[in-house]
N, C-alpha and C positions, 0 to 999 in steps of 0.2 A: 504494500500500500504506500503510495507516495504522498507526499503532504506537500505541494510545490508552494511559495509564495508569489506575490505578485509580481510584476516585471519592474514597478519600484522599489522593488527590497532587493532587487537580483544584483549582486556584486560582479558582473561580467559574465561571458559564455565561457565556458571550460573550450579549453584549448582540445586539437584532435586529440585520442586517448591513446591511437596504435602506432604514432611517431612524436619525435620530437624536434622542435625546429632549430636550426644550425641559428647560434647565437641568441638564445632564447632566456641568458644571463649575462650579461658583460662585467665576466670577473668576479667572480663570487670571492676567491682566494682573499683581497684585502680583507672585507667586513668577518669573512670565517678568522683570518688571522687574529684579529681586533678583538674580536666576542672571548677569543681562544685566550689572549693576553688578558682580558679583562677576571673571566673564570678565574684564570693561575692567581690574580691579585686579590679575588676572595677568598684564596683557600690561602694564601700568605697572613693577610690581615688577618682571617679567621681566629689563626692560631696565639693571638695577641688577644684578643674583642670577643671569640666568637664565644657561646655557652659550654664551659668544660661545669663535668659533675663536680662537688669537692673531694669527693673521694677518687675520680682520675687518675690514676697513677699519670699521667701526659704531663701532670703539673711540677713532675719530677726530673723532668727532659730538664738540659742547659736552656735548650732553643725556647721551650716555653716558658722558664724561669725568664729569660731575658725577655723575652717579648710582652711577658705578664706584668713584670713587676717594677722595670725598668721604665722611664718616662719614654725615652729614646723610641723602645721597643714599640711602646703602647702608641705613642702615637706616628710610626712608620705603620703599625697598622692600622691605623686611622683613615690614614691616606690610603692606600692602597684598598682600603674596603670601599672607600668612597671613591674614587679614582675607577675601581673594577667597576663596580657595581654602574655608573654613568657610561661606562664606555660600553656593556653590553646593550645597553641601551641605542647608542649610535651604531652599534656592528649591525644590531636587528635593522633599526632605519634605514641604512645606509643599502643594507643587503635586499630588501624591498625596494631601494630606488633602484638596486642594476637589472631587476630582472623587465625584459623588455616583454616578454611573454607569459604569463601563468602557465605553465605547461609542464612536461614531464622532468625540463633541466632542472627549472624552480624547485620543483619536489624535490629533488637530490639534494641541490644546494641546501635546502631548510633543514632535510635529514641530515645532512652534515653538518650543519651550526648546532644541531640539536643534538645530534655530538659531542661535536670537539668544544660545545658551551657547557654541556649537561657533566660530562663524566668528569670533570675536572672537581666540581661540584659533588662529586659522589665522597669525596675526602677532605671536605671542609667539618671545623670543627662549627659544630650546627649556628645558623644564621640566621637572625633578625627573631626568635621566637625559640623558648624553651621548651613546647611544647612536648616533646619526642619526651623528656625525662619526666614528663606524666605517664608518658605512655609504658613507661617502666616502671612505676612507682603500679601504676595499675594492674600490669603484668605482676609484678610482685601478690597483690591482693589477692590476685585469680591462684595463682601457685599457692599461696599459704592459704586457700583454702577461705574467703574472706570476700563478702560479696559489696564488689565497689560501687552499687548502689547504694548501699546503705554505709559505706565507711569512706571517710577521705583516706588517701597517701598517710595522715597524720599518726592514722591507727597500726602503721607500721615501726617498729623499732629503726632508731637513725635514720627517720625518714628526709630529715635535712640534709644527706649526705647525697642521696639520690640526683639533686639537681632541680628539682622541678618548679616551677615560679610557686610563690605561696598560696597565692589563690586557690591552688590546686587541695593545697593541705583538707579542708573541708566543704569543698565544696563536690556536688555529685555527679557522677560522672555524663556527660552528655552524649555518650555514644555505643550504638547497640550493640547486639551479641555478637558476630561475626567480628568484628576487629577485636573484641575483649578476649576471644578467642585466639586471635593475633596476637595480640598482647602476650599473652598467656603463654605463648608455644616459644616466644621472642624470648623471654624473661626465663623458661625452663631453657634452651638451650645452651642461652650465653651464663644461665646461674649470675644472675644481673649483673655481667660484666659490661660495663657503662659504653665501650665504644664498640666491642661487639654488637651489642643491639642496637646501637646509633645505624652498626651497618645493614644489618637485615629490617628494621624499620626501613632505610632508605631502599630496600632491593623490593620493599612490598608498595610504596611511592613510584617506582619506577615500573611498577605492573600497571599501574594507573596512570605515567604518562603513556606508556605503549598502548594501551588501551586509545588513549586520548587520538595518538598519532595513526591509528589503525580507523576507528568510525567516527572523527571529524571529519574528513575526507569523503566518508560514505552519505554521512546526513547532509553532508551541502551538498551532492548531486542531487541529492533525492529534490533539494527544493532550488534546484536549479543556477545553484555557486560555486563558483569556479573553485576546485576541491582543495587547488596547488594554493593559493591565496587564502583561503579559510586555515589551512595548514601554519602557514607563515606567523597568520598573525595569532595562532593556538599556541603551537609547539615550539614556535621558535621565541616566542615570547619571556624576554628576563624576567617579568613578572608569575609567569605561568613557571620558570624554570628554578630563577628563586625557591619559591614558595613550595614547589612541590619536591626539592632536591636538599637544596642548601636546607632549609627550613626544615627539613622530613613529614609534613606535612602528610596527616591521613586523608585529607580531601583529594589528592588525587588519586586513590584508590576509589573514593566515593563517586567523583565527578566520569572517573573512566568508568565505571560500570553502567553508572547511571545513562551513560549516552552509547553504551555498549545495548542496554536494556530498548532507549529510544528507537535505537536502528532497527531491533527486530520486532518492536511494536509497530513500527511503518512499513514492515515490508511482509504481516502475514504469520508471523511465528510471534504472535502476541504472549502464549504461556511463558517461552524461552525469555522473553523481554521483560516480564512482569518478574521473572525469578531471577533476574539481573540486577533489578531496580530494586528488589526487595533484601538485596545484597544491600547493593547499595544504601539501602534506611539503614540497613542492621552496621552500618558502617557509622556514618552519620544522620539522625534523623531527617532533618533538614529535605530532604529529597522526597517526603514524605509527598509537597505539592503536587510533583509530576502525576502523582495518581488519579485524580478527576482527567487528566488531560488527557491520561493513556486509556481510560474508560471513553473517552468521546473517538478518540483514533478507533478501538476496538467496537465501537455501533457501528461505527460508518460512516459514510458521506450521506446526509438527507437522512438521518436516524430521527424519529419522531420521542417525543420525552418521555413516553415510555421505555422504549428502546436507549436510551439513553441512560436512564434512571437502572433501569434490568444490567446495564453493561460497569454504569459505578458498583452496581453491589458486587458482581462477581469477581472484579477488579479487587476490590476491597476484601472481600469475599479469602482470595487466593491470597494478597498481600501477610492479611494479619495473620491467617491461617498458617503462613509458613515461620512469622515472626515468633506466633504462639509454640509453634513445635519448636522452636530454638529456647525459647524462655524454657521450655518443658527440662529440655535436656541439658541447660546449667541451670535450671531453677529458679531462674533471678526475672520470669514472668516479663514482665512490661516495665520493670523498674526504671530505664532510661528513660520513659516521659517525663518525670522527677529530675532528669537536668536538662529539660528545653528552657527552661526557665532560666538558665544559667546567664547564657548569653546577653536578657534584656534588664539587669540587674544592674549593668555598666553601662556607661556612656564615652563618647572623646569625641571634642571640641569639631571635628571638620565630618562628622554625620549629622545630614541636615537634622534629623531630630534630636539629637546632642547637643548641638548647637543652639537652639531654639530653647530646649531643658535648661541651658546654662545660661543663658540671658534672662528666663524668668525669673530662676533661681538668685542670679545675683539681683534680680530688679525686686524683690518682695525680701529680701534679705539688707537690702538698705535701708529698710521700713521694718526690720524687728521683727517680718514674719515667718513661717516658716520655709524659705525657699525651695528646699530640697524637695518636700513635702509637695509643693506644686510643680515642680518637675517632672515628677514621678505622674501627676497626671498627663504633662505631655508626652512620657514616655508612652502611656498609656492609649494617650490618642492616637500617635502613630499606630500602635498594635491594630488600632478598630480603623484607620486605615488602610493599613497593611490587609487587613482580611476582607476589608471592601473592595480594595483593590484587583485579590486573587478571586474573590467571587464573583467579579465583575468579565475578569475572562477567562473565567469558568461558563459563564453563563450567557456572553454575548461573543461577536465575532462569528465571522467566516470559518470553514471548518480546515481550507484550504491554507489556511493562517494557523492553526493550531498552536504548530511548533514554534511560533514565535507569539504566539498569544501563551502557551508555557514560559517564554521568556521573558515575555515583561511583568507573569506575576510571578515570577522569581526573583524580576528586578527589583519589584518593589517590597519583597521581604527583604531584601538587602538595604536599601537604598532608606527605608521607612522605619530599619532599628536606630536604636540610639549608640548603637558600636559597631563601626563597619572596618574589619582588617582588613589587609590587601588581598589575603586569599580568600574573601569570601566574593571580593573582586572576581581574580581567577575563577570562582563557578562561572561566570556570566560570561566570561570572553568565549569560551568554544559555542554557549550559544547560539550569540551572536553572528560569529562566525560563521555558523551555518545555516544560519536563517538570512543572512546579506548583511555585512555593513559596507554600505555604498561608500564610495572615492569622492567625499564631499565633508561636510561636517562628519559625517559621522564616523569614519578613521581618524579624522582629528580628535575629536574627542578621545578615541584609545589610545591616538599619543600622550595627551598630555593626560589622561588618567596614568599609562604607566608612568612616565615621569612623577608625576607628586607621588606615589606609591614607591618609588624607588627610591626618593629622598625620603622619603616620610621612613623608609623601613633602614635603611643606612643609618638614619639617626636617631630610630626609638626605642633600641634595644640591643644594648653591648655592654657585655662583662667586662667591670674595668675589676681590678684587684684591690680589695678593699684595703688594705694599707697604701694605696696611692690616694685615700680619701682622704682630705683635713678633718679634725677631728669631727664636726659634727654636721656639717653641712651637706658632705657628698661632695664637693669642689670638682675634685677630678673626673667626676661623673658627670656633672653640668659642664664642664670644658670640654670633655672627650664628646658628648652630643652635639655641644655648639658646632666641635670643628667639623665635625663628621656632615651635619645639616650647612655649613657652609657651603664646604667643599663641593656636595653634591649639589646643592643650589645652584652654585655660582657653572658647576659646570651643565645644569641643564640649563638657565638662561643661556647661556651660550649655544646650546644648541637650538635653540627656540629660535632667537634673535642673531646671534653673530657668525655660526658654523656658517659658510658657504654652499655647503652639500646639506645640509639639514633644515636650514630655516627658513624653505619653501613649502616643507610640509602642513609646519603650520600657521600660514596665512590664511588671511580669509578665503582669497582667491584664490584657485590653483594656476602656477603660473604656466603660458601657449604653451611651452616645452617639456612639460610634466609626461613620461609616456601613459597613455592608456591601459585601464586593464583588460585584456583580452582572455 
């Protein structure tokens, strides 16, 4: 079953599929070189900035005593974190300006920035998010026998040695049975050896970008987008490679299933797709939306609301049914509905309902009254937003839009919390991708989304060494962000505004000489 979009959402025609045309990239080699140099400088800074556990034995190395503790050290890798990290950002831009054809050369090319970017990244000491050493600490819980819905990391012996941000200490876990199971197998094999299981975390990440790189490609034919350019801007993407690599990030185990699931709910093996996607919740809830939409693909086209309403229940029907037999068999039932909640409990300043929270807040807090307290209602309203938004197209739209009527009420669970990370970004971009983002604003816009997400993650989360701290302040910490947020500022204005080869992208106008996407 195909779900085509309109001819204004269509990103170009796909190039022939059974040849490729003679100069169809002019020069991939520079920007692959660039991305390749840039990689190498996150996994150098890493080793200074990036999250080691305390119990690590790495903190025992010369190279890491010097690069930890040392100011010298600390901030060579400062630079060089911010330096990489901007520069894979020009290799990806740059590498999209030379391809003159979307075609079969493009592919190669992107599969090999998705390389020679990604693998370097597979031996950085984790980056921008400490997430991964929850996922150990939880591992742990499932081994001793301890069910981490019901117990934070805290209920573990030296559970402060594990690594894991504090919030994790008590709060519940937010994600289903199939990764906890993950967990569980990660933390028995390595017997919590902290960068052992750094690495097989990262090799269960990288089943979820192969996944990514395998049926992105497929869903944009389906809806008529050039597969090689949907690719580029998925998989070759620093933000998508960050987050799912550097970061170890479980979403992109969630996000490849999930659209592993899409592909075969649009082309007729709807059971196969629905047991995909139901991975996928059991990985992170979150994915839970896709299921009205995959109920409307599964009526049909012209399904009357009977027929429609018969296709939600079965959908739903199969979904829980298979969640329920998982709860059955570690016992821990439905207990991650208990950390959806996790998420809308926090807010940061540049999510528009965060932002709005924090202005009221401080505007009834100059007046004595309870600011916070009114916050929390507009946190609130977002929510009843957010769910008017997804019932909205749920309920209206074309059916030939589907999949990008999935995408914008996905967007707006994202866009409509009061905490929006860079990888909750990353869900949205393969979307996108393959439902069209046209050669106008709206590739512009995913430049400079990845931009402020690159600076944003460069500078909001790096281990400095707590004896480089003054005594009470944190100093070294407020310095090591400032430069880190310079550095990448100063060097994405420059690509915005001064680069020569970059700062045609994002003008208003595209300038005569711009090639076309074919």
């Amino acid at each position: 079953m195909t779900v085509p979009v309109p001819a204004d959402q269509k990103a170009g025609k796909e190039a022939p599929a059974a040849e490729a045309f003679e100069g169809e990239v002019d020069n991939a080699r520079s920007p692959l070189i660039a991305g390749f140099i840039g990689s190498m400088f996150l996994v150098i800074g890493s080793l200074g900035v990036g999250w080691l556990a305390p119990v690590s034995e790495l903190r025992r190395l010369p190279l890491f005593i010097w690069m930890r503790t040392e100011g010298v050290g600390v901030g060579l890798s400062i630079v060089l974190l911010a330096v990489g990290g901007m520069l894979l950002v020009r290799a990806w831009l740059r590498l999209g300006q030379r391809v003159r054809v979307w075609g079969l050369e493009a592919r190669k090319a992107t599969l090999q920035a998705v390389v020679a970017w990604g693998l370097p990244m597979m031996f950085t000491v984790p980056l921008f998010s400490r997430d991964v050493y929850a996922y150990i600490g939880q591992g742990r819980l499932m081994v001793e026998g301890m069910n981490p819905y019901e117990n934070g990391i805290s209920a573990l012996p030296n559970y402060f040695q594990l690594g894991a941000d504090k919030m994790w200490t008590e709060a519940p876990v937010p994600y289903g049975q199939f990764f906890l199971w993950i967990e569980q197998f990660v933390v028995w094999v390595t017997n919590v050896q902290p960068e052992a299981s750094i690495m097989l975390f990262r090799l269960v990440a990288v089943v979820g970008v192969i996944l990514c790189i395998v049926y992105v490609p497929k869903l944009a034919e389906l809806h008529g987008v050039n597969p090689h350019r949907a690719l580029w801007l998925t998989a070759a993407n620093p933000l998508f490679l960050t987050n799912f690599i550097a970061s170890v990030h479980n979403d992109a185990l969630m996000i490849g299933l999930a659209l592993a699931g899409l592909y075969y709910c649009a082309t007729r093996r709807v059971i196969l797709g629905i047991v995909l996607v139901t991975l996928s919740i059991s990985v992170k809830p979150i994915t839970l939306v896709f299921l009205p939409f995959i109920g409307l693909l599964w009526a049909g086209k012209g399904a009357s609301w009977p027929r429609k309403f018969l296709f939600w229940f079965l959908t739903a029907a199969l979904t829980f049914g298979l969640l329920y037999a998982m709860g059955l068999v570690n016992g821990f039932g439905f207990g991650w509905v208990k950390g959806l909640s996790a998420p809308g409990s926090v807010w940061i300043w540049y999510a528009p309902v965060g932002l709005i929270g924090l202005v009221v807040a401080s505007i009834f807090n100059v007046f004595g009254l309870d600011g916070w307290g009114m916050a929390k209602w507009v946190y609130d309203a977002g929510k009843v937003l957010m769910l008017g938004a997804v019932a909205w197209q749920v309920f209206r739209g074309e059916y030939d839009r589907l999949m990008r009527r999935l995408t914008l009420a996905f967007a707006a669970i994202v866009l409509l919390a009061p905490m929006i990370q860079s990888w909750y970004v990353v869900w949205l971009i393969p979307l996108f991708a393959v439902t069209g983002i046209r050669n106008d604003w709206q590739v512009k816009a995913v430049y400079f989304v990845v931009s402020f997400f690159m600076v944003y993650a460069i500078s909001d989360q790096l281990d400095v060494f707590p004896y480089l701290q003054s005594e009470d302040l944190g100093l070294a910490l407020t310095l090591a962000r400032n430069a880190a947020a310079i550095i990448a500022l100063l060097f994405a204005v420059y690509l915005i505004f001064g680069d020569p080869k970059t700062k045609s992208l994002f003008r208003k106008r595209d300038e005569p000489g711009l090639r076309p996407i074919i």
